[in-house]
Each structure stands twice: as C-alpha cells, then as structure tokens.
N, C-alpha and C positions, 0 to 999 in steps of 0.2 A: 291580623288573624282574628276573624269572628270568636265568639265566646265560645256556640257549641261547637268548632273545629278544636278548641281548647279544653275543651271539655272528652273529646272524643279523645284525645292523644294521651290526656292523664290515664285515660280508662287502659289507652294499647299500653302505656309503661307499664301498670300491674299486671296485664294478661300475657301479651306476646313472649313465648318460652325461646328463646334463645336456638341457634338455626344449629345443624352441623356442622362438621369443620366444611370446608369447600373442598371441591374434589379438584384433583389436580388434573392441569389440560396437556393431554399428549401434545409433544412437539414434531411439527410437521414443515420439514424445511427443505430446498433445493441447497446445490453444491454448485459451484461454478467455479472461474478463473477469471483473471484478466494480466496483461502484459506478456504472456508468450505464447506464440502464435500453432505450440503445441502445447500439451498438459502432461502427458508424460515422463517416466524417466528415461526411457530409451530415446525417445522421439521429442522431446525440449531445444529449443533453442538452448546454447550455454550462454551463461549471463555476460563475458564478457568475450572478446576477441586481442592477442596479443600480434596474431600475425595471421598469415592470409595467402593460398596456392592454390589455384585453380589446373584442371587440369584441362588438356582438348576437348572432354568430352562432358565438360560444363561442372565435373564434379568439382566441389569445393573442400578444403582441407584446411584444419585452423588450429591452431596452439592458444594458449594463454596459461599464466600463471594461477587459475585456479576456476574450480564449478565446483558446488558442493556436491553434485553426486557421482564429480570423479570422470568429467567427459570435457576436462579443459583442453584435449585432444581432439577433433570431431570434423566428422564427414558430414558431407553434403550432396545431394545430389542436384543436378542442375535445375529443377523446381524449387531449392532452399530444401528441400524437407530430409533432414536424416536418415543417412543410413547406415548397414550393419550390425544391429544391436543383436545379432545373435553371434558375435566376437565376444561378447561383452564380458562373458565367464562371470563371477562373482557380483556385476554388476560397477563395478567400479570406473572399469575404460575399455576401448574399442581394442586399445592394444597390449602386447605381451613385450614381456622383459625377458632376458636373455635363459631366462628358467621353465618361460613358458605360462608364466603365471600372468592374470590381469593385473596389469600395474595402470597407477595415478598419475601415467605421463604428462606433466604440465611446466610448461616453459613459456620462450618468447621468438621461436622459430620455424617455420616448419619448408619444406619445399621437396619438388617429386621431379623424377624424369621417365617415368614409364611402367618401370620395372620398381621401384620403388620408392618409400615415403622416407625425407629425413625428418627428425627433428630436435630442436633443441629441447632440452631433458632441466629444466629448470636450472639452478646454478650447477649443474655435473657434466656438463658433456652434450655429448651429439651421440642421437640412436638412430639405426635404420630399423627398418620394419617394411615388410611383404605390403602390399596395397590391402590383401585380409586382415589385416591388425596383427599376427607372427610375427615375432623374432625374426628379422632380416639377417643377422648371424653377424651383425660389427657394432659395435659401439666406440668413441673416443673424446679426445679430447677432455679426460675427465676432469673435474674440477672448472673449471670455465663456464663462462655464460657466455651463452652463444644466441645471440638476437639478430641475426639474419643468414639467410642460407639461399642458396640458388644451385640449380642442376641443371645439366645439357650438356650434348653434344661428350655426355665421358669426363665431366668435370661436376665434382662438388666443391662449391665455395662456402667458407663459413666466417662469421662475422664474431668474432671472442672481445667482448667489449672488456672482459676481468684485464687480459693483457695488451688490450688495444691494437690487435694482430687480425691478417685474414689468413686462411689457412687454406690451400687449394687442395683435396685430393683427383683420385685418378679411381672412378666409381668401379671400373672391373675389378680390382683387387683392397681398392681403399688404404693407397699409400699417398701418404702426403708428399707430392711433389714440392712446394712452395709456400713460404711464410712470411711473412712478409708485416711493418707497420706499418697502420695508419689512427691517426685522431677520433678516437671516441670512433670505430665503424657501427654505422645501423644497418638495417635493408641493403641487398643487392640483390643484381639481377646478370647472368649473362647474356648479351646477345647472340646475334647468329655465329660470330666473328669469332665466339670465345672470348670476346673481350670484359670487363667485371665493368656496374655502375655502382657505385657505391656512396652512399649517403653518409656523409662524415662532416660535422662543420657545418651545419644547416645547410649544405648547398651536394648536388648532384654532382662526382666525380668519375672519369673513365679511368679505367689504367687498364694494363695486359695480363697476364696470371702473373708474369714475373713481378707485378708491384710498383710496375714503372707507367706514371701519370700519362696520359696522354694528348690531355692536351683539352680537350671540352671540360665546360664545366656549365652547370645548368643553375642560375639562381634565379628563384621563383620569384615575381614581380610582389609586390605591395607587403613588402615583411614577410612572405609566404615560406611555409614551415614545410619542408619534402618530408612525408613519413612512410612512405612505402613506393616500392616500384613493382610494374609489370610491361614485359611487351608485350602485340600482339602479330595475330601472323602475317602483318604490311611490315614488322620490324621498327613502328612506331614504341616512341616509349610512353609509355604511362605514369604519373606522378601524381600520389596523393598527397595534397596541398593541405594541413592543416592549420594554416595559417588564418587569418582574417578573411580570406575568401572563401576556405572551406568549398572545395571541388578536387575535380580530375583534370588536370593537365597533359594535352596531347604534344610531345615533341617529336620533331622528325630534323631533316639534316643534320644528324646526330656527329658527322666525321666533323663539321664545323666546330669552333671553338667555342662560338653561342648559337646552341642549337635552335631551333625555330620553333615556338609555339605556335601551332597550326589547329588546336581545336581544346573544347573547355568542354566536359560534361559536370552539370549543374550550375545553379545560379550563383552571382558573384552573392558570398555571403553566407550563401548557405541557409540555411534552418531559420540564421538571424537576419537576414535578408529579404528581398520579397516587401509587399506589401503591407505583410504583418508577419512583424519578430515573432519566431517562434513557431509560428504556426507550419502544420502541415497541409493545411485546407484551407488556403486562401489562392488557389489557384495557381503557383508556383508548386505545390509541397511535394508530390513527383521528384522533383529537380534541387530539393533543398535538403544536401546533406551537412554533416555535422559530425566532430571528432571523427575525423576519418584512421582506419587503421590499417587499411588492407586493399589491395584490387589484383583483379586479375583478369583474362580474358580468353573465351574457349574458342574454339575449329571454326565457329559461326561469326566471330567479332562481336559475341553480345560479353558486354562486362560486366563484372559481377563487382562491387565496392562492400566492403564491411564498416562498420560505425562502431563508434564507443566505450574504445577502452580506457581512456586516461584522461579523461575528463573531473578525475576527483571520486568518482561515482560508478558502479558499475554497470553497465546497461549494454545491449546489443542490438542494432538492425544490420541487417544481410538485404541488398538489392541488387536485383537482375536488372541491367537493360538491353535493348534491343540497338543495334547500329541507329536508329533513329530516336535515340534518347526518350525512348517511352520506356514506362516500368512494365516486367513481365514478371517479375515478382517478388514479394517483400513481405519479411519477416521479425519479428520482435523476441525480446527476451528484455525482462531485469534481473536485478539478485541486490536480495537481501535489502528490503523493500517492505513495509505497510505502506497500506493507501487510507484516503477518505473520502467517501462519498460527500459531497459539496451540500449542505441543508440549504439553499439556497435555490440551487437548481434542482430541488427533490429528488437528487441522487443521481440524475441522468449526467454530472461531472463529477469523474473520480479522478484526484491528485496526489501524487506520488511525491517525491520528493524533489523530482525537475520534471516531471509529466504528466499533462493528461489526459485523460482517456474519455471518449465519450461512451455513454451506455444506454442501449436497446434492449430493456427487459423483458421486452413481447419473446424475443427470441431464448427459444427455450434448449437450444443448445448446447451444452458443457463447454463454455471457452468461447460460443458465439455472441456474447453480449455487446464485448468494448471494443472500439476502435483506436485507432491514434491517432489525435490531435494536434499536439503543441507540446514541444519541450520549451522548458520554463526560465533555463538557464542563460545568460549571453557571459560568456567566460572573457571577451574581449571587450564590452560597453564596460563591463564591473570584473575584473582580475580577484577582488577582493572578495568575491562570494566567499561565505562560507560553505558552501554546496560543495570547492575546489580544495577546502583546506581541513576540512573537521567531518566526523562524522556524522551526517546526515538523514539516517536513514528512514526514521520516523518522519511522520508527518500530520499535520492537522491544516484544518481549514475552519477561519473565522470570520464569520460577515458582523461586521460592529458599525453601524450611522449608514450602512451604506456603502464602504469600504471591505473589498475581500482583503484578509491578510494571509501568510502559508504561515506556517512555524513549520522547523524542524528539528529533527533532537538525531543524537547520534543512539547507535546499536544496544551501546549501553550507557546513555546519559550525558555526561563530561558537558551540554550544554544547550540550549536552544539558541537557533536563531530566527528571526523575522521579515517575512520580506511582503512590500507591496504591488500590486500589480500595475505595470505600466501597458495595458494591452494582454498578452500571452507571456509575458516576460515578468518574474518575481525579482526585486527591486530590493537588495540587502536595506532594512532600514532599523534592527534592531540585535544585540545581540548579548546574549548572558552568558558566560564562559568561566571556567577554571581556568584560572589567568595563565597558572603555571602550567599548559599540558603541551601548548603545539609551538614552543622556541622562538622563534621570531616573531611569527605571526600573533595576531593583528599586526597589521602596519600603522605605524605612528602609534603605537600604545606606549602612553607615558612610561606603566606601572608594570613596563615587561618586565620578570623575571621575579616580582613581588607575588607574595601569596596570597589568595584571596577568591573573591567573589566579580570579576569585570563586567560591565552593564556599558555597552554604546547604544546609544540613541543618534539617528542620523537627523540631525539637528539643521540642517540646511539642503536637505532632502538630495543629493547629489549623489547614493549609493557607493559612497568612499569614505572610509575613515582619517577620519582627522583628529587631532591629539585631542582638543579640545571638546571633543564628545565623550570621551571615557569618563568612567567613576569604577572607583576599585573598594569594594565591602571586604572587610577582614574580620569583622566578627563573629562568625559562621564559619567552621571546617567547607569550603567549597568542594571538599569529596563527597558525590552528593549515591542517595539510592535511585531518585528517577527526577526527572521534570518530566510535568503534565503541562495540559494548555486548558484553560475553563472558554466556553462560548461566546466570553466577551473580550477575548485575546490573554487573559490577565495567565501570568504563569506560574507555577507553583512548585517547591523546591523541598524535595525531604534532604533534609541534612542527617547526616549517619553520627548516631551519638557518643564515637570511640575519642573525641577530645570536649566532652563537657558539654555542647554546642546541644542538647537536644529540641532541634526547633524546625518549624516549618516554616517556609518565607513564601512570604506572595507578591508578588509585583502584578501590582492592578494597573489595568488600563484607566489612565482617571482623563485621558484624552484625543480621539481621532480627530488630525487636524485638514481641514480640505485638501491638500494635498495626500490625503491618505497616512500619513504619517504617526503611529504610536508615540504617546508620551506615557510615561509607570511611574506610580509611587510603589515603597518597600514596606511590609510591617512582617515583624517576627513575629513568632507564635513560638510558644512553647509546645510539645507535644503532648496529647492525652496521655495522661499517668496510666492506661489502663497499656500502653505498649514500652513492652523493652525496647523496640525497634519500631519506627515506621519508617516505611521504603517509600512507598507513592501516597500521593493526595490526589482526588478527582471532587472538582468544583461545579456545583449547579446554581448559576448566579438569582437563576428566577425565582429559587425555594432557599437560597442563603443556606444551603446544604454541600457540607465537606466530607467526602468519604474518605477515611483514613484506614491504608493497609499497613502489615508490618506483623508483627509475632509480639504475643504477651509474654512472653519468657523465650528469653534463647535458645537455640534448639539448637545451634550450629547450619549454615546454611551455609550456600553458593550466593553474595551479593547482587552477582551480575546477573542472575536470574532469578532470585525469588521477589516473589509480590508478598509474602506472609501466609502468614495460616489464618490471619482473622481479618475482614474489613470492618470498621468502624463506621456509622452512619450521623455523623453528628450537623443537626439540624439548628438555625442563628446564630452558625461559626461568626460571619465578619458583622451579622449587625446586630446579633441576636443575644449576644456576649457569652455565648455557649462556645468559650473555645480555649485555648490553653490547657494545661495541664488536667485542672478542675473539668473540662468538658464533659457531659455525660450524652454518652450514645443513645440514640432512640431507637435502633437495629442494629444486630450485631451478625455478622455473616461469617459461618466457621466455613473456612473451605477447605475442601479437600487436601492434605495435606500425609506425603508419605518419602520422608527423605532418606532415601536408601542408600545414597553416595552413588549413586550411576543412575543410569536412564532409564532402567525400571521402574525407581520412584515416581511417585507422582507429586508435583511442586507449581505450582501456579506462580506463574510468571508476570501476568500484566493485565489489565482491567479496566472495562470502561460503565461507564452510566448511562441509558438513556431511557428514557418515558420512566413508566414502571416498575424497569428489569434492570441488573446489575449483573455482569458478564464478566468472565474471566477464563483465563485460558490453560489449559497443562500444557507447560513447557518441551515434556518428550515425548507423549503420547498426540498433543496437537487437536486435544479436545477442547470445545468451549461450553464452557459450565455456566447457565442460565438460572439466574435466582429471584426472588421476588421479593420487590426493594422494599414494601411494606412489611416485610415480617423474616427475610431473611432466609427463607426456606428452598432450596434449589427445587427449580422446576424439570430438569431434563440437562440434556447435553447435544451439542452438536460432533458429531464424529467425522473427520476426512474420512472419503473412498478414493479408492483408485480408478481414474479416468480410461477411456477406451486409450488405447493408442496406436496411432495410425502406421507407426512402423511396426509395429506384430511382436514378436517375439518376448522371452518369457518375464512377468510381472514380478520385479524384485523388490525389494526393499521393503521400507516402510509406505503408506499414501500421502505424506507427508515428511516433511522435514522439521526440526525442535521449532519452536516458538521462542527462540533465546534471545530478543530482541526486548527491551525494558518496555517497549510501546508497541507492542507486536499487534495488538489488537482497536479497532475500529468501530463506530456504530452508529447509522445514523435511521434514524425512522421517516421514511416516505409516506407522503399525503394518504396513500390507498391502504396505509395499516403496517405495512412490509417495513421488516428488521434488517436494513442490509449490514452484516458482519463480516468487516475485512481483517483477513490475517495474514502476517505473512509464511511465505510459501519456498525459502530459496535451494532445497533440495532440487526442484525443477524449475526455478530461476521466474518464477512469478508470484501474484498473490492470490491468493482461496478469496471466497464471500460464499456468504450464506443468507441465502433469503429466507426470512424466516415471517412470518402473517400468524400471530397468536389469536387473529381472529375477538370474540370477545373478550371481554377480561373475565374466564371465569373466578367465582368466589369473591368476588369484587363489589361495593356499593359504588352505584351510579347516581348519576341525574342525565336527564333527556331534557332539552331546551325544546321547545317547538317554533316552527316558522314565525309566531305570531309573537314572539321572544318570551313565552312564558316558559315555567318548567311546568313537566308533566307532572300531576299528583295522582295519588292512588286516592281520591275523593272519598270519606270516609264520610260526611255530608250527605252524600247520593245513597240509599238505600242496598243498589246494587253495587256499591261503592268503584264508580265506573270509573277509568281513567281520562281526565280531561286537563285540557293546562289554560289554566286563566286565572289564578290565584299569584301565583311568586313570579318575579319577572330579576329580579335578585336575591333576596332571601331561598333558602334552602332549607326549608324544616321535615321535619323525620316523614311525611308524609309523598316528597318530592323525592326520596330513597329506595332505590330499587335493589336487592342484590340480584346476582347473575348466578342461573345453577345450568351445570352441563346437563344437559336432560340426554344425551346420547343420539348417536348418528348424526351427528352434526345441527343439533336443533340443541339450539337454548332456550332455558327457563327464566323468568322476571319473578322473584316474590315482592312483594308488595311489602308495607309495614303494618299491617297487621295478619302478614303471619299466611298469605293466603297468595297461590302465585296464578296471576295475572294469568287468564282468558281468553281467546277470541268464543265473543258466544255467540256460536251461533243458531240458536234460540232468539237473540234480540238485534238479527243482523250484523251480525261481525262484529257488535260495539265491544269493546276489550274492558274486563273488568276484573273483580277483584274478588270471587264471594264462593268457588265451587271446591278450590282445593289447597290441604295445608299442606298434604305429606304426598301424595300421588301425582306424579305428571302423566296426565293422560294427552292426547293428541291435541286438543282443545290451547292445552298450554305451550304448545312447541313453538316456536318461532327460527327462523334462519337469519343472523346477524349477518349485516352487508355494510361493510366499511367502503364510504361514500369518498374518502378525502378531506384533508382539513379537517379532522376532527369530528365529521359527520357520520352518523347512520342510519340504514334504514331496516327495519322490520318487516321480514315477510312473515304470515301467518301460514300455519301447515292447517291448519282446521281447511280452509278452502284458497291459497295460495298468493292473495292477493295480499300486496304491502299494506303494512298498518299506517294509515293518514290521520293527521288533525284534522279535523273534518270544521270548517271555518262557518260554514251553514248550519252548524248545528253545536254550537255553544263550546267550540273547540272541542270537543269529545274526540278520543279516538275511536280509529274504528279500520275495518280492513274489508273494504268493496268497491274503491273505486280503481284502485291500479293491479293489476295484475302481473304486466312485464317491464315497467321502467318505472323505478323511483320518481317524483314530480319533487316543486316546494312542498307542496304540505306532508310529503313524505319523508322528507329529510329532517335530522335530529340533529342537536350539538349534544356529544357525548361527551360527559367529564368522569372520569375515575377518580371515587374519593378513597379508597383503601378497602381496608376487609369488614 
C-alpha cells in the first residue's frame, strides 16, 4: 500500500460516521413437492400399500396398516389418480363405520365382488362397506387379523392369520359356512370353479371351500416369495413374486399338480436387475419392479401391480400395464421421509433415504420438478441393510476425495448409518448405533445385548457385518438427542445429560479409502456451560464452526421433538480450542420458542446451516424460520400452502403435516444463488422444498474480485475517487469494502468506504464512482444484482441499463457502456460476503 492511500484511510477512520442498522430483505420464495405424484390430501398417493383389488372397471382399491392423513383405505381410478374424496367427512377416510361416522379403516386386507367392498379392519375384524365408503351393514370376525380376502361368484373368503383359519362366508346374508385350518394363510383368490388359492408356507395352495387340498401346488422358481394373487378373465393366475426375481408370474393349467408358467411381466430381478442396479432409466425401468405387494387385472387384461410395503421402509408405486407390457401409467408416494439435494450435482439430484429423484427447476409447476430415477436399496446383494432393520428416515449426502457417501438417521435418532455407492445402489459400509435398541440385530455383533455406543466400519468392503469390525463405547449414555452429519461425512452425537455424561462426540472422517470406504476417529467434548441441555450439533468444517442447540435452563420439553430455544454459534470448536465447557459463542440465536403441551405451541424441532443463513423449522405449524448467521437475527419465515388438488373436493386440514422428525429439515445453495429447503412432508406422503434466491446479501460488507483477479477498490487516490481493481489481488483493505443497502424495487445500493454510495456517472460516461451521495439514493446509484453461479455477479446500472464491466483498456476502471443484454468476462465478479 502506497503512503498517500495510507494516509487517505487514517483520514476516513476519524471522519466516516457509522452507517444505519441495514434494512431487512423481504423473503421471496416458491413452494413445491417431490416424491408423490399428487400433493394433496384428498388426491395423494398413500405412502404405503398392505394389500391390493382391482376391479373390471380398472378401479383399484387398497388397505394398509397406516397413512398419516387417515386414507390407508383408498380408491383408484383406473388412470391411478384418486378418487371419492367427497366421502371423506371429517377428512380422515373414504369410509364409514357402522355409526356412520368417518373412520381410520386400516388393515392388511381388502377385496370386492360388485356390490361391495371388504376389508380387513386392522387387528378387529372384517368390515363391509357400499362401493361409496357407507356402512355396508355387517361387520365380523372381531378380534382377528385378517390379511387376505377374496369374493365371487356369492362367496367371501377370509385369511385370519391370529388363528390360522380360512373362514368362507355366503355374501347374501353373511353366514359363515366353513372354517377351516391352514399354516400361517396370506393372500387368496377364488376362481371361477369356487375353488380358494391360498398362499401358506411360501408356496401357492388350491383346496375347495370345504378346506380339502386339492392337489396343485405352485412353487415359484429361484427361491421366489408368492406375495399376492389375482386372476384374470382367460382364468389365468397371477402371482406376485417377491422373491429375488421381483416380477409377475403368469400360471395357466392350473387343474395340473405343477401348474405351468406360461408368461413373466417384468424383468428377472427387478429394479436390481437390468443393466444398472437400481435404476429406473437405463432402459429396462418400465419393466423393473420392486417389493411387490399387490396385482390385479380389469375387463381389458391390462394389470395393474402395486409396490412397497415391506421393504423396512415405507414408500409406494402403483403401475398400469397394457396386454403388451408397456406402462400406461405410474405413480409415486413416500412417507415420512426428508430429502437432500446433492451439492455436487447443484441440486438437480435429490436423495431420500433409498431414492432418487431427478429435478427440473425450469419447471414451474407445484409437484412438476422431480422425476424418478433409482432406488438405492438391494435387500437381497446386502439382507443387512440398515435401510431393512432400523429407522432410517433422515438423510444426508456427502461428497468427500471424490467419493459420494448417504448417511441416514432414524425419525428420532437411535442411530446413523453409511453407505457407499456402487453405481445406483448405496453399499452398508458404516454404522453408529444404540447397541441395546433392535435385539438381534446387527449380525455377528460380539457386544449384543451390552450397553453402549456400537461403531462398525466395513473393513473389507463386502457390505456384511462381520464380528471383527465392531467397537462398543460405553462411556457416553448412548441415549442420544440427535445425530447430525457435517460435509466431510464426520458425524456428531448430543448425548442427553440425565447420567452425568454431558458431552458431544464427533467421529471425524480422518479417511476415504479408494474403494470409497470411511474410516473415523472419536473425541469427546464436553458441552458449553451456557446449556442445561444440548440436543443437536451442526458442523461447518471450512469455518471450524459448531452450532450448538439445546435450552439454557430446563423448561420441560418433548425430547423427541425439540431442538431448544437457543442455538449456539461457537467458532475454532475442533482446531480453534474454542470448545468444551469453557467455549464462548460468537452468536447466539433465540428461537422462537412457546411450549404449550399440544400443537398450538410453537417448538422448533430441527436445523440446518448453509452459506450465511441458519434455518430451523416449527415442529406443528411446519414453518421455517430463517435467521442471519452473522448476528443472529431472524430474517422471515417460510409458511406451507395448500396445493391445487386435482380430485376437487373440500380443502381440510392443515397444508402440512408436523415436522416431528429429529432431521426433518434440508439445505443446500445452488450455483444460480437458490436456497433449496427440503422438509418433510408425511401428512400427504411426500417432501415440501422451498426455493428461496435471497438475491443480494442486503446489510452485508462485500468484496468484488474482477476478471483480471484484482479486487475492486473504492479509489480514494483518484480525485473522483472512481472505482477500479488493480491495487489488491489478495489483501483486503477497508478500501476493497463495500456494504449493500436495499435501495427499493429491486435495485441495490453499493456504499463505498468513505461514506459515499457508489455511482454510475453519467456525466463521465457511465464510469462508476464514489463522490455524489452519503445519505440520498438517487437513480444514478441503483444497480440490479444478477447472481451469475459459482459465486459470481454481475451489475446492471439503472442510470442507463447497461452491465457495470472492468473496463481492461482503460486501467481496469469500471464503468457501465459496453454490455447491455449479456453479462461477458469482464462483467463477471467473484463475490465474498464478509458479515455486517
């Protein structure tokens, strides 16, 4: 630095009077969806499928043991899309109970003959019901679980797994004829004959109403698992094969002993099959189904197959085909699910906990963004997933050397696990568990049934646990408040401080090995004394920055859902020595906080970090609260609305469902400036995001890099003290400092350092300066911020419209007259935010 620039700056420290507070930037955001292929609560796909009745006229009809808004009962029409939701009454289901009232019919049964719907009633019984959702006028079999059912021809059969009995009634008056045992029965179906198929024993059985065998038995080729039947009107049978080939199996000469497999819909394999595991889009995916639950087929022989209930996980697709094995149509649903947008792929892959989605954010659609790509899962290369055994439902994504890893955490904690990618397919290779919560499992764990903290590392990369990979930590209460993931895979543990243990533990990544492979080291942390409680920790490895939430004094709470009333910002946690007890916070964030004992209050559930902004969510209201990381000050909120919905009828509920998941919330910042905020969503069986573009950083001190890799200075040297960059090319002094003022209508102000905000004059040719105004923004000083990607921006001037360039011919100065409609290089800036 020259003398008189050193001389000039002594002068601005005595003079320049201190700016106002910065004015705060309205938040301006889009709402969207991804994973069901409606948005609504009438018209949602339901998250899972238990069972599965088609009828001639393509309508589909489905049971399951649960949907959070109460439609684990649900109609189809033969395009997939929902219907009846003006049955709905109170909003809770399609159909009524013997009162008349909307009841939360959900079971593992359902089947129809014309005239009416049966279904199994969770563990109570068996209910009819009118094809409008009414009170059919019979109910029985109470106390029983009843998981499979068939009708025709004047005969209902029911499958009572409690007693291991079939029970035939006689549908005009609903007397039970015949009762009868058999071994564990699932699924049946009768034919034309009245004869019963019945699924008992892994293997397909005939016998007559009276109970008496008759002689066929169907067992499916290569270990294949029967989990459902339908005929169709050639009197062919249908068997859904959950087995390792995952398809539909056509039988015919059925009076034979071993009936004859005469046709396959879908590929052998399924999903995991194909050219590439996993995938739906490698030109097989049409054909590649996956946890099959359900089939049936209408008046036309197009089938209809449903997916994914018992996979560990809850998730739903529904497919039409046509006699010529093409899709006519196909539909999605999850539940109880956050996602992440991938920093990698700039957001355009979001990963769920076995899925994901591609995303098209041109498309400005509600629900039209993401497509589906690839489940994640092979339940038969690796049985040992934790995907299949623990709660999963969070999720993160980690690029570390090179290597994508997943993690996932269960609803409320109890564990993370880690998996690598082999292609489309996540590859168990790491896992952190409460040794004591899930019985058996892990396999081969030395230290089952010991208390503690369990850490496997798949140490020979084969996605199998073997004894010799565990390690069991006991010094830690492993009842934990949340695990987090930081961006370099490393994971982080609030331990709940009711046995002494008040500590935070980290297991850092100290190495990805070319096989993709995590190895962690452990270190304890005591927790900042400024919390009686901390729940979650979120780590920013680039800034050595830990944010820590929790309550400074006990208030009484709900564990499984609060995040605290205070986060903590504490800045050289692992290298800085600013951490332990002694740590002292550099921001402190009071968040909203109102524990009323029910869902009125407001309670902030879960939180994330990214760029600037620190997010968090209300747990019952399903807002996200946006604050500013530098000073802790909430900026706005994002509020759910209520989507169009394409079945009609009347808009109930809430727009949203609680946010009661420990990691409910998501956040990753794309190139073009956009906040993409995923939440989950399982009232209607998918996930929200919020696009959010905060555009410039008002109230903010900057620097501007220019093309030529200097920084821009407010030139104090120059008379007109013009802006040019050709002084700092690293250094950063008060001169290369800009703050950001909202000047209104979408133009921002630059003030300079000394005191005076930045120009286009044009008087001296658009060159941009520093010398007309301290306190007035007149039109001269407006500028339009354009978030270029990567970090870059560009300046348009409103004085006369053209982008402000480094002008390279003329001593780097800027200036605004050679571009008017596309940003160039010399227009482009590397933008850094230094704080306020």
């Amino acid at each position: 630095m020259n003398d008189n620039r050193m001389a000039v700056l002594v002068a601005l420290a005595l003079a320049v009077v201190a700016a106002a507070p910065p004015a705060r930037a309205q938040l301006t955001y889009t709402e969207s969806w991804a994973g069901n292929s409606f948005g609504g609560d009438n018209d949602h796909i339901q998250g899972q499928v238990k069972d599965f009745w088609v009828a001639s006229n393509g309508y589909c009809y489905t049971n399951s043991d649960w949907d959070e808004w109460g439609r684990a009962a649900a109609v189809y029409n033969s395009s997939l899309n929902s219907v009846g939701p003006a049955a709905y009454g109170s909003g809770n289901n399609y159909y009524r109970d013997p009162s008349g009232n909307s009841t939360d019919i959900n079971g593992y049964a359902v089947t129809g003959d014309g005239t009416y719907i049966y279904l199994g009633v969770g563990g109570s019984g068996l209910q009819r019901n009118n094809p409008n959702g009414s009170y059919g006028g019979w109910n029985g079999l109470s106390g029983d679980k009843i998981v499979g059912l068939a009708a025709s021809g004047g005969v209902l059969a029911a499958a009572d797994v409690t007693n291991n009995q079939v029970h035939i009634f006689t549908t005009s008056n609903m007397t039970e004829t015949h009762t009868w045992s058999v071994a564990t029965p699932g699924k049946l179906r009768l034919d034309s004959s009245g004869n019963l198929w019945v699924i008992t024993g892994g293997v397909v059985k005939k016998y007559n109403q009276s109970g008496s065998a008759l002689g066929p038995v169907i067992t499916l080729p290569s270990s294949g698992v029967p989990v459902n039947l339908a005929f169709d009107n050639s009197g062919r049978l249908l068997v859904c094969d959950n087995g390792p080939n995952q398809n539909v199996k056509i039988y015919t000469n059925l009076s034979n002993t071993s009936p004859t497999l005469s046709a396959i819909y879908g590929v052998s394999g399924g999903v995991y099959g194909g050219s590439t595991a996993g995938s739906l889009d490698d030109g097989n995916g049409s054909l590649k189904l996956h946890q099959l639950s359900g089939v049936g087929v209408d008046s036309s022989g197009n089938i209809y197959v449903s997916m994914g209930a018992d996979n560990g996980r809850w998730y739903t697709e529904l497919v039409k085909f046509n006699t010529s094995q093409q899709v006519l149509a196909r539909k999605f649903a999850l539940f109880s699910n956050n996602a992440h947008a991938d920093p990698a792929s700039d957001g355009t892959n979001v990963y769920t906990n076995m899925s994901r989605y591609a995303m098209n954010y041109a498309n400005t659609g509600a629900g039209s963004q993401w497509s589906m790509k690839a489940y994640t899962q092979n339940p038969f290369l690796y049985p040992d997933d934790p995907r299949l055994h623990m709660g999963c439902e969070a999720a993160w994504v980690v690029n570390n050397g090179g290597h994508k890893l997943l993690y996932t955490s269960g609803m409320k904690g109890g564990g993370v696990a880690v998996f690598r990618f082999n292609g489309e397919i996540a590859v168990p290779c790491a896992l952190f568990l409460e040794n004591t919560t899930l019985g058996s499992w892990p396999t081969n764990d030395p230290y089952q049934g010991q208390s503690g903290m369990l850490v496997w590392t798949d140490s020979n990369g084969d996605g199998q646990f073997n004894s010799n990979e565990f390690s069991l930590y006991t010094d830690v209460n492993p009842y934990t408040g949340a695990f987090e993931v930081d961006e370099n895979g490393g994971v982080w543990q609030a331990v709940r401080p009711n046995d002494g243990h008040n500590a935070i533990v980290y297991y850092k990544v100290t190495l990805i090995g070319s096989n993709g492979l995590p190895a962690f080291s452990r270190n304890l942390y005591d927790r900042p004394s400024m919390f009686s409680e901390s729940l979650h920790e979120r780590y920013v490895p680039s800034t050595d920055t830990l944010y820590v939430s929790g309550f400074t004094s006990y208030p009484g709470y709900d564990p499984s859902k609060d995040l605290g009333n205070v986060v903590g910002k504490f800045v050289g946690w692992v290298n800085g020595g600013n951490h332990g007890s002694g740590a002292t916070p550099a921001v402190t964030f009071n968040l909203p906080f109102n524990n009323t004992g029910n869902s009125s209050g407001t309670i902030p559930g879960a939180f994330d970090v990214c760029g600037p902004y620190l997010f968090t969510d209300d747990v019952y209201h399903a807002n996200i609260n946006v604050f500013d990381n530098s000073s802790g000050s909430q900026l706005g909120q994002f509020v759910p609305t209520r989507f169009t919905e394409t079945a009609g009828g009347p808009l109930l509920g809430d727009p949203s469902g609680w946010l009661d998941m420990i990691n409910a919330i998501r956040v990753t910042k794309r190139a073009n400036g956009d906040y993409l905020v995923f939440a989950e969503e399982n009232k209607d069986a998918k996930v929200d995001f919020y696009t959010w573009n905060p555009g410039a950083p008002i109230g903010k001190t900057i620097t501007l890099k220019a093309v030529n890799g200097y920084y821009v200075s407010g030139d104090l040297n120059d008379a007109s003290s013009v802006l040019d960059a050709k002084y700092q090319t690293s250094n950063v002094g008060v001169w290369e400092k800009f703050s950001v003022v909202d000047a209104g209508g979408g133009f921002i102000a630059l003030k300079s350092s000394n005191g005076y905000y930045v120009s286009c004059d044009m008087s001296n040719g658009g060159i941009l300066d520093a010398k007309y105004q301290t306190s007035t923004i007149g039109e001269w000083e407006k500028f339009t911020w354009q978030n270029l990607g990567g970090g870059n921006i560009a300046l348009k001037a409103n004085a006369n419209g053209y982008y402000v360039s480094c002008d390279l011919n003329n001593n780097s100065v800027l200036t605004a007259k050679y571009q008017m409609t596309t940003p160039g290089t010399w227009e482009t800036f590397a933008e850094s935010t230094l704080g306020n």
